[in-house]
Structures are given as C-alpha cells and as structure tokens.
C-alpha positions as CSV (number, residue, x, y, z in Angstrom):
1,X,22.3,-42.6,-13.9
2,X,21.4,-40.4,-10.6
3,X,19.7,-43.6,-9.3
4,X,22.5,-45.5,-10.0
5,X,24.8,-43.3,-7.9
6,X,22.2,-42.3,-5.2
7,X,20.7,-39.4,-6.2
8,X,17.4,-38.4,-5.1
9,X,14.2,-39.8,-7.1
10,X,10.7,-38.7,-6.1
11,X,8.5,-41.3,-4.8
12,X,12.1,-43.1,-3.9
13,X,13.1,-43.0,-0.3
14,X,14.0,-40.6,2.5
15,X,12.3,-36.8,2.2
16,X,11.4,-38.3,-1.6
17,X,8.7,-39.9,0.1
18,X,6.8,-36.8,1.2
19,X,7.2,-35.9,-2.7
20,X,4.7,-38.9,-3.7
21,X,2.9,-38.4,-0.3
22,X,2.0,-34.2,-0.9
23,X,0.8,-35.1,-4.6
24,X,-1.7,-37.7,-3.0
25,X,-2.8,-35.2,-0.1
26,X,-3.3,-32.9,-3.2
27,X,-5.4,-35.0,-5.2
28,X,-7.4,-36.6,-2.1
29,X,-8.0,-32.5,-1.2
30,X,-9.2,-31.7,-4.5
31,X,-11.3,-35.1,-4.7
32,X,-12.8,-34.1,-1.2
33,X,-13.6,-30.5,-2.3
34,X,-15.4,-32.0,-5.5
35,X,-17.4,-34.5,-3.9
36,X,-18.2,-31.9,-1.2
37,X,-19.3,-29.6,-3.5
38,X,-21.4,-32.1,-5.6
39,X,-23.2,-33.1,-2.7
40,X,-23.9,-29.3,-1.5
41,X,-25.0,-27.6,-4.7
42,X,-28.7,-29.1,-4.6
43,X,-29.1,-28.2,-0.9
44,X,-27.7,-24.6,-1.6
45,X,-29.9,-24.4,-4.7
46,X,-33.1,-25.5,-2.8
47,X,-32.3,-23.1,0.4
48,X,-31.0,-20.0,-2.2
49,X,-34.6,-20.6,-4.1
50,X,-36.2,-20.7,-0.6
51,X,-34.1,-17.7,0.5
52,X,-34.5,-15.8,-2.8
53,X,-38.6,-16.0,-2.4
54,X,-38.2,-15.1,0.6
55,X,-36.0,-12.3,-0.6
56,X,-38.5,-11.1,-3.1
57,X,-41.6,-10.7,-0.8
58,X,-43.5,-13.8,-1.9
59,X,-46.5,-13.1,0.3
60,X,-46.8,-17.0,0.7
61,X,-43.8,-18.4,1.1
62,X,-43.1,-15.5,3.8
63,X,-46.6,-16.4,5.7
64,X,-45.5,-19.5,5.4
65,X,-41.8,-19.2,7.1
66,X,-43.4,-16.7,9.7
67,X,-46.5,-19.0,10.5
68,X,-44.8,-20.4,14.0
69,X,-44.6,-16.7,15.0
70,X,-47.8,-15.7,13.8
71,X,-49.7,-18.5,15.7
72,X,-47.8,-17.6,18.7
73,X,-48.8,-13.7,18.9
74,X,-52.6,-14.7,17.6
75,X,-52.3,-16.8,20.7
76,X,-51.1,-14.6,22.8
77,X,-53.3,-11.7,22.2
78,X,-56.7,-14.5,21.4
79,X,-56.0,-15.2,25.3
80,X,-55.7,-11.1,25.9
81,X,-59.2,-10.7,23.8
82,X,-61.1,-13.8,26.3
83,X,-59.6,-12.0,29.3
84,X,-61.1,-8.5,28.4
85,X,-64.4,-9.9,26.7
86,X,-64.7,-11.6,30.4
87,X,-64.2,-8.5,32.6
88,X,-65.1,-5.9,30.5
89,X,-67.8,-4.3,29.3
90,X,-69.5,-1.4,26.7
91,X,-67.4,1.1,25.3
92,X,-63.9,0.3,27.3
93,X,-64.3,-3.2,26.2
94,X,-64.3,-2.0,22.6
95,X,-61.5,0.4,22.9
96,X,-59.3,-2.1,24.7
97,X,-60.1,-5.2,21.7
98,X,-59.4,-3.1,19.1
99,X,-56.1,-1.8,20.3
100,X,-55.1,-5.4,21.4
101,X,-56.4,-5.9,17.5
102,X,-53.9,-3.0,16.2
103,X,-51.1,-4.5,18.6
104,X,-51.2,-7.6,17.1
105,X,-51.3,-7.1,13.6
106,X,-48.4,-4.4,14.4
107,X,-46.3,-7.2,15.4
108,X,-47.4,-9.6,12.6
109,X,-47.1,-6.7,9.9
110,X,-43.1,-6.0,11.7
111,X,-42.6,-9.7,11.2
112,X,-43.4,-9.3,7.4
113,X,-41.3,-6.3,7.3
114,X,-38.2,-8.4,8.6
115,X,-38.3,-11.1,6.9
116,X,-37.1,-10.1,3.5
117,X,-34.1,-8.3,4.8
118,X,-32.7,-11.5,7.4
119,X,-33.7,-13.1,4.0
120,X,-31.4,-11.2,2.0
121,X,-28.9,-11.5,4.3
122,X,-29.3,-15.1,4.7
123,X,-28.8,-15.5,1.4
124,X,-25.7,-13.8,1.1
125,X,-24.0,-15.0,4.0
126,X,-24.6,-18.7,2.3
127,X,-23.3,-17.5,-0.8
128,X,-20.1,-15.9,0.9
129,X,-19.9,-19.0,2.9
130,X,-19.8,-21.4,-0.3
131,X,-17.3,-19.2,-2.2
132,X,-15.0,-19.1,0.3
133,X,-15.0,-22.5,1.5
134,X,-14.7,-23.2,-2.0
135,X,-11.6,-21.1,-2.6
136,X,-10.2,-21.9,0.8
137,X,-10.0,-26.0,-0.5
138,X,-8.8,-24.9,-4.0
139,X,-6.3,-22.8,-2.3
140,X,-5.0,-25.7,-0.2
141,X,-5.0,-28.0,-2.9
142,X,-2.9,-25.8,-4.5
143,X,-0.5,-25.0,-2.2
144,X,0.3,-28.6,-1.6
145,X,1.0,-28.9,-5.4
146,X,3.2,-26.1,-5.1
147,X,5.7,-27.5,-2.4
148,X,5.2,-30.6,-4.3
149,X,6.7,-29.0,-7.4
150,X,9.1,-27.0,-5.2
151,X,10.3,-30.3,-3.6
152,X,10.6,-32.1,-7.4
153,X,12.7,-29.1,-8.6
154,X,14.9,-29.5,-5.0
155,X,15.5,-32.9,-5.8
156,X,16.3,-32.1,-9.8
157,X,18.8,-29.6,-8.8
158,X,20.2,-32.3,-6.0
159,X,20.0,-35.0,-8.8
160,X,22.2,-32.7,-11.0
161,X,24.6,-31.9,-8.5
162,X,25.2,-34.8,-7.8
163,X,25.9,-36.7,-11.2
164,X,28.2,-33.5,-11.5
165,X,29.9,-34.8,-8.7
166,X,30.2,-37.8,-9.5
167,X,31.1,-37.0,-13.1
168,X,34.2,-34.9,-11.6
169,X,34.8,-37.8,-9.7
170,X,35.4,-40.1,-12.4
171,X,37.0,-37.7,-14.6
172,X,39.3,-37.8,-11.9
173,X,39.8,-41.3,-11.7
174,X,40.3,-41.8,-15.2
175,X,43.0,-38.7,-15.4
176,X,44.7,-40.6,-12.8
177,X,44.7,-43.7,-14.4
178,X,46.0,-42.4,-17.8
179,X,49.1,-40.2,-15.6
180,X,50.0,-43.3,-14.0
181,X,49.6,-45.9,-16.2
182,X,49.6,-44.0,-19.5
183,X,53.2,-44.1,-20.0
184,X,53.9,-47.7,-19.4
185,X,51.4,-48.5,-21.3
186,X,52.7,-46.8,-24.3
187,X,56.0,-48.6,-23.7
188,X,54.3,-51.9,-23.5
189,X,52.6,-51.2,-26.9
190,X,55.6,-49.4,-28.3
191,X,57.6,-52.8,-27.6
C-alpha cells in the first residue's frame, strides 16, 4: 500500500536510490578486500618466511641477504690490501693488512648483527601493515552497511508515516461521506 500512495521503497526512486547504490558499494568493498587479500597472503607468507629466517639468525639466508654488502666492503678494503702490499713493506706492511683485515670483518660481523633486528622489525611492520589494512576495509564495508540499514529504517519510519497519513486521510473522507450523506441515505432506504 505505501507504494501505492507514494511512500518511499528502497531501490525505488529519489534518495531510495542511494539505498540500493550503498549496499552495492558495500558488497563491491568487501569483494575487493577479499580478492585483495587472496592475492596478498602467499606474497606475505613467502616474505614473513624470508623475514622470519632472517629473524632467527639463519647464518645462510642472512649471508645471503647481506651478500651485496659484503662484496662491496671485501672490495673496498681488497683494493686497500693491493695499495699497501704495493707501497709497503716488512713489519708496517703487516700491521697495516691485518688491521685493514680486523676493519673489515668488523663491518661485515656489524652487518650480521643488524640484520636480525631490521629483520624483526620488518616483519612486524608487514604484519601491522596487513592487519590494519585489513580492518581498515572491513571497517568501511561496514560502515556503509550501517547507513545502509540506517537509511532502510528512515525510509520504514517514512513509509509508516505516511500510510498513517493517509489512513487519517481516508478515515476522514469516509466520516464525511457517512455525516453528509448518511442521513439521506437512510431516508432513501427507510422509504
């Protein structure tokens, strides 16, 4: 009946509209946030297994993450080793290779020490990252379900006031009807 007389109707027309539209925005959200998250759990999996060895001080996963650097400072101090083999000689020569020797494996051994901990912390900001994001698009998802539920129990209460209304209305009429022609029509029947 609140069709019939106008009332409002979600997915019907005017701000019922944006009723259908927020359950779809809703749905399409949530379908996003699982598809998302379905193509992101192996990647997270394979870099929180990288991350976690890591983590855990496998000697050979963390040799192999650090091996860029490592080449770079054997490089660095092989060059330092030519130069003083070169220029140097006896006793000074042997006192300045082995503390470019010390040097260098002070700086590998530091890069060792550094790793598990910008491992750990790695690992925790991706974790964070994925629990939030995840929470952020269920959050959104359902606050659009809630203004769409808010916006169907607007449009029950207008629905309602309205058949009221028009139930008033009609009421009316018909007590009208009955005071005016009520009487006559008794004295046609009556006749």
């Amino acid at each position: 009946m609140g069709g019939m007389l106008g009332g409002i109707q979600p997915g019907g027309s005017g701000g019922a509209g944006a009723f259908k539209n927020l359950g779809a925005l809703g749905t399409n959200l949530q379908n996003t946030g699982t598809t998302l998250t379905g193509l992101g759990v192996p990647q997270l999996q394979q870099a929180g297994g990288y991350f976690s060895k890591l983590a855990s001080g496998n000697r050979a996963t963390m040799t192999q993450a650090l091996s860029p650097e490592i080449s770079q400072i054997n490089s660095v101090y092989g060059g330092t080793a030519r130069t003083l083999s070169r220029f140097l000689r006896g006793p000074t020569r042997d006192v300045q290779m082995a503390e470019g020797e010390r040097q260098r494996a002070g700086q590998i051994g530091g890069l060792f020490a550094t790793a598990r901990p910008q491992a750990n912390t790695a690992l925790a900001a991706l974790g964070s990252q994925t629990v939030g994001q995840g929470v952020g698009a269920a959050g959104a998802a359902g606050s659009l379900f809630g203004t769409q539920a808010k916006l169907g129990q607007e449009a029950d209460i207008a629905n309602a006031q309205l058949q009221s209304e028009a139930g008033q209305g009609f009421g009316g009429l018909l007590f009208n009807i009955l005071k005016t022609w009520g009487p006559k029509a008794a004295a046609v029947a009556g006749a």
